[in-house]
N, C-alpha and C positions, 0 to 999 in steps of 0.2 A: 502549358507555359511554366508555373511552377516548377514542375521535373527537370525540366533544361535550364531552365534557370540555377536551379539547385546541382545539377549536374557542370554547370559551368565554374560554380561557388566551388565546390569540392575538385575540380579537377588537380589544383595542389596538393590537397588531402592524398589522391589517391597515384599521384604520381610518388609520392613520399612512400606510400603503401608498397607500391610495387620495385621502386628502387631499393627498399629495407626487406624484399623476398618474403615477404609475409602471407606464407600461403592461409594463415586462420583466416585472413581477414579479403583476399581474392579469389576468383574463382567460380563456378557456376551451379556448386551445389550451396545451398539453403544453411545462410546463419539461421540458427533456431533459438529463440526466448525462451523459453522454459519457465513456467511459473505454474505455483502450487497451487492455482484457484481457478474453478471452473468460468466457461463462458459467462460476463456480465457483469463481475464485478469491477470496482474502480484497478486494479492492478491489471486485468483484461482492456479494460478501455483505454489504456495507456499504453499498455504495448502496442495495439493495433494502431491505434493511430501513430506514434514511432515507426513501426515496421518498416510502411511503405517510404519514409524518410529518407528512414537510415539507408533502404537499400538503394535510394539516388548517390546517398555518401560515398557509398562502398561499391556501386557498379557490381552488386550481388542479392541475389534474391533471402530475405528475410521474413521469418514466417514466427508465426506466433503454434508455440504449442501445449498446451494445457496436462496438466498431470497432477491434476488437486488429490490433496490428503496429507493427513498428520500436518496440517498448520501450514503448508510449505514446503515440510520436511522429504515427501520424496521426489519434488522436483532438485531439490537443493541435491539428495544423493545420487540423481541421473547426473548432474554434471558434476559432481566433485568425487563419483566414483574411481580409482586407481584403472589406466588405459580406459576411459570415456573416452564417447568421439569431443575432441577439441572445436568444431562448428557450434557446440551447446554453447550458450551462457543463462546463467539462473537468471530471471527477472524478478526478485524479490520484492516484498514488501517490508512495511518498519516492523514483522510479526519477525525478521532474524535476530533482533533483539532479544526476544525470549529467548531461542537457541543459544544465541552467545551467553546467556545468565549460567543455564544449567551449569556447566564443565559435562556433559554428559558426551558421548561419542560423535554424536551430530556435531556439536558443539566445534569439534576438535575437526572437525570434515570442512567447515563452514571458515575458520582459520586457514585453510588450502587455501582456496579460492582466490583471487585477486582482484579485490575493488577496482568497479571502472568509474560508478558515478552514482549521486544520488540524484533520478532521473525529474523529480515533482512530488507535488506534498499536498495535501486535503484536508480542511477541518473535519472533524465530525460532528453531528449532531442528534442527540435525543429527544427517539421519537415514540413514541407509546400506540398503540388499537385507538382508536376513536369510539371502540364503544366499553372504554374502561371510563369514558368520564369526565378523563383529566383534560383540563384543558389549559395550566400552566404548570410554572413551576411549585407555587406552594400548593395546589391542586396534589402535583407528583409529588413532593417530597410528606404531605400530609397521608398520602394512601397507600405511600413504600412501606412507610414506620408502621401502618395500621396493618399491613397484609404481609404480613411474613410470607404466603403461602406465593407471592408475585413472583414471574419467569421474564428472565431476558432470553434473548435470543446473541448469537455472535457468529462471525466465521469459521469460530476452532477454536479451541481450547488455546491461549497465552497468543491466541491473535489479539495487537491492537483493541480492537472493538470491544475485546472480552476484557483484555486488564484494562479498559476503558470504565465500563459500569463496573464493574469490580470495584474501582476506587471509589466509584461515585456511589455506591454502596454502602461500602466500609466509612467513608468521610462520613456519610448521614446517620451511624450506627445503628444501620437493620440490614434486615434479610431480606435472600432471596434466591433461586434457584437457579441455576446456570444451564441454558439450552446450548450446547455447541452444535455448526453444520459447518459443508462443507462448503464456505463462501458465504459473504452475503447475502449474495439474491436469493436463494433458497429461504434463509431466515428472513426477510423480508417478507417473502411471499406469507410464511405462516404468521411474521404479527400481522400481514392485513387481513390473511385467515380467523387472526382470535386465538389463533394455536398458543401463542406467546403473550406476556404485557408490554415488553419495551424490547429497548436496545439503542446502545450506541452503533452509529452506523458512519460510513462516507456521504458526504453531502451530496456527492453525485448519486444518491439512490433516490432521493427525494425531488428532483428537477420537476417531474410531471407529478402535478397536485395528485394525492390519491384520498376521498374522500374517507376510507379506513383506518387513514395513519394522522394522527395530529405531532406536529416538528413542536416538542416543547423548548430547547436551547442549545447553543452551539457550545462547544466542547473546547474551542481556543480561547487564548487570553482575552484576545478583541474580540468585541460584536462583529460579524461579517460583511464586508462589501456587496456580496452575492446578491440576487434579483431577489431570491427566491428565500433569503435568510435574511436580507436587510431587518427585517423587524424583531428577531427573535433576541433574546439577552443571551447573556451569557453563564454557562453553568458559575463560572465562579463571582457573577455580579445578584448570581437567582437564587443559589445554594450554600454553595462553599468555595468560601475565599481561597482564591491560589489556586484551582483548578483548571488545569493545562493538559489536554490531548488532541496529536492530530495523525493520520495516516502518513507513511511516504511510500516512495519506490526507490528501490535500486538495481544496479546492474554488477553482475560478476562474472569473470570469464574464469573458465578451468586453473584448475592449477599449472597445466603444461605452460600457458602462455607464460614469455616472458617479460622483461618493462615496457621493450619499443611496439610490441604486439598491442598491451594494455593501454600504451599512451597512444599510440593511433585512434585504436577505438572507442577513445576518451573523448579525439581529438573528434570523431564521427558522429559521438551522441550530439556533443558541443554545438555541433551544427545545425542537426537535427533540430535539436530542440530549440535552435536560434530565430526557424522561421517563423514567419507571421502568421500562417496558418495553422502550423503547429501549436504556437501559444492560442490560436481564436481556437482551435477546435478545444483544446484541452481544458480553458477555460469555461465551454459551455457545459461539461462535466466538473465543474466548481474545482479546479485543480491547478494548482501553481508550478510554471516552470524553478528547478531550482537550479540542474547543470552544476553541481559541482564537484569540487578536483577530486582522484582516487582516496585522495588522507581522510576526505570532509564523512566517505564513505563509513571508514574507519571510527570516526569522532561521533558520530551518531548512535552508531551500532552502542560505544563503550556508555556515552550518558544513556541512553535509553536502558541497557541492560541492568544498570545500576537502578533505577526506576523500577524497571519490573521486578527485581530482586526484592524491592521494598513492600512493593504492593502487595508479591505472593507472599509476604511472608505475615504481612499487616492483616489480610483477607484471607489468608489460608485458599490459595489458589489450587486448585488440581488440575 
């Protein structure tokens, strides 16, 4: 019921599509997502749940395909390779922030590209082993300054999650050692191993209680709505004033596209991301629809880069 429903919705959409000859965007071979983190994390659980949307939107099959490493970095260069297939679009995370900082070559690849949308956005929150002890905030911030020798874990080096505790590191002025993997879930897995002491994470990794991990505070301005974070404070009302970090997603199509191709498939996510199943499933993974314009893509990218400019430079990031 959904589908046709949704397919009734979009019949506009895609009559548009096809009166504007837009082969990117019809057709019977597989739009493909593209994103640099493996099965599991919050950037995976939002494509997938998209996919099957979008492909009601677009009357074309949409699949999700995984190419984790370097941060993101070579999903980003499968699609914004010179003659890539144009069916790719990146599925990025807020980690193209750090790329846009450097001016490095990626840097300058990820400028090709042409924002389509920022798709949804995530707190994070810090969460520590449970058999470290801690069991708040002045618990954590009493045993960071005492143990220099203390490891976080992250997704990747200048992901989110890492210029995440990074800050919260640097603000509380101690040490600590920087575990990077490839994705979340992975680093998850080894703090409820012991392998690691903390980590900022996405909130959708903690939904199912895990008796190994104790959620010491949420990472946004406000305390959190969520079921499962109602009661936690906030790093900057527990720690340090002013402390502001959350995840998002975005979406970018090749460089070939050009505006009517981009605004269509603006016009597609829009949709997408309009239903009411798509906001209840994505919300059950603690995750905010945001839907917005190609510029807002652009505005993110620029203040966050500027952030992480400050942080590596404050924390000596690598």
């Amino acid at each position: 019921m959904m589908a046709a429903s949704l397919g009734l919705a979009s019949s506009g959409l895609i009559s548009r599509v096809q009166a504007l000859e837009l082969p990117m965007l019809t057709g019977n071979a597989p739009l493909r997502l593209v994103l640099g983190f493996p099965p599991g994390g919050a950037v995976d659980t939002v494509a997938r749940i998209l996919a099957p949307n979008l492909s009601a939107a677009l009357s074309r099959p949409v699949v999700v395909e995984n190419m984790p490493g370097a941060n993101g970095v070579l999903a980003l260069r499968r699609v914004a390779e010179p003659g890539g297939d144009p069916s790719r679009l990146y599925f990025a995370t807020s980690s193209v922030a750090e790329v846009a900082s450097t001016g490095s070559a990626d840097s300058k690849l990820l400028a090709t590209l042409r924002p389509v949308t920022v798709t949804s956005t995530l707190p994070m929150v810090l969460v520590v082993r449970s058999s470290l002890g801690v069991k708040d905030a002045a618990g954590f911030m009493a045993r960071l300054k005492s143990s220099p020798e203390m490891t976080y874990g992250s997704a990747g080096v200048g992901n989110g999650t890492h210029l995440c505790a990074a800050d919260l590191v640097e603000r509380l002025s101690a040490k600590a050692t920087h575990i990077p993997y490839q994705g979340s879930h992975p680093a998850m897995l080894d703090l409820a191993g012991g392998h690691i002491d903390f980590a900022t994470v996405g909130a959708s990794a903690l939904i199912a209680p895990n008796p190994r991990l104790t959620p010491i505070a949420v990472t946004t301005a406000a305390r959190s709505s969520l079921e499962h974070l109602k009661d936690l404070p906030t790093v900057s009302e527990s720690m340090t004033p002013g402390f502001e970090h959350s995840l998002w997603q975005s979406v970018f199509a090749p460089p070939s596209w050009d505006a009517a191709q981009v605004n269509a498939l603006h016009a597609a996510f829009r949709m997408a991301l309009s239903q009411d199943s798509v906001r209840q499933a994505l919300s059950k993974f603690s995750t905010e629809v945001v839907a917005s314009s190609p510029a807002v893509v652009s505005q993110w990218i620029a203040r966050e880069a500027n952030l992480h400019k400050r942080i590596n430079s404050a924390s000596k990031v690598a």
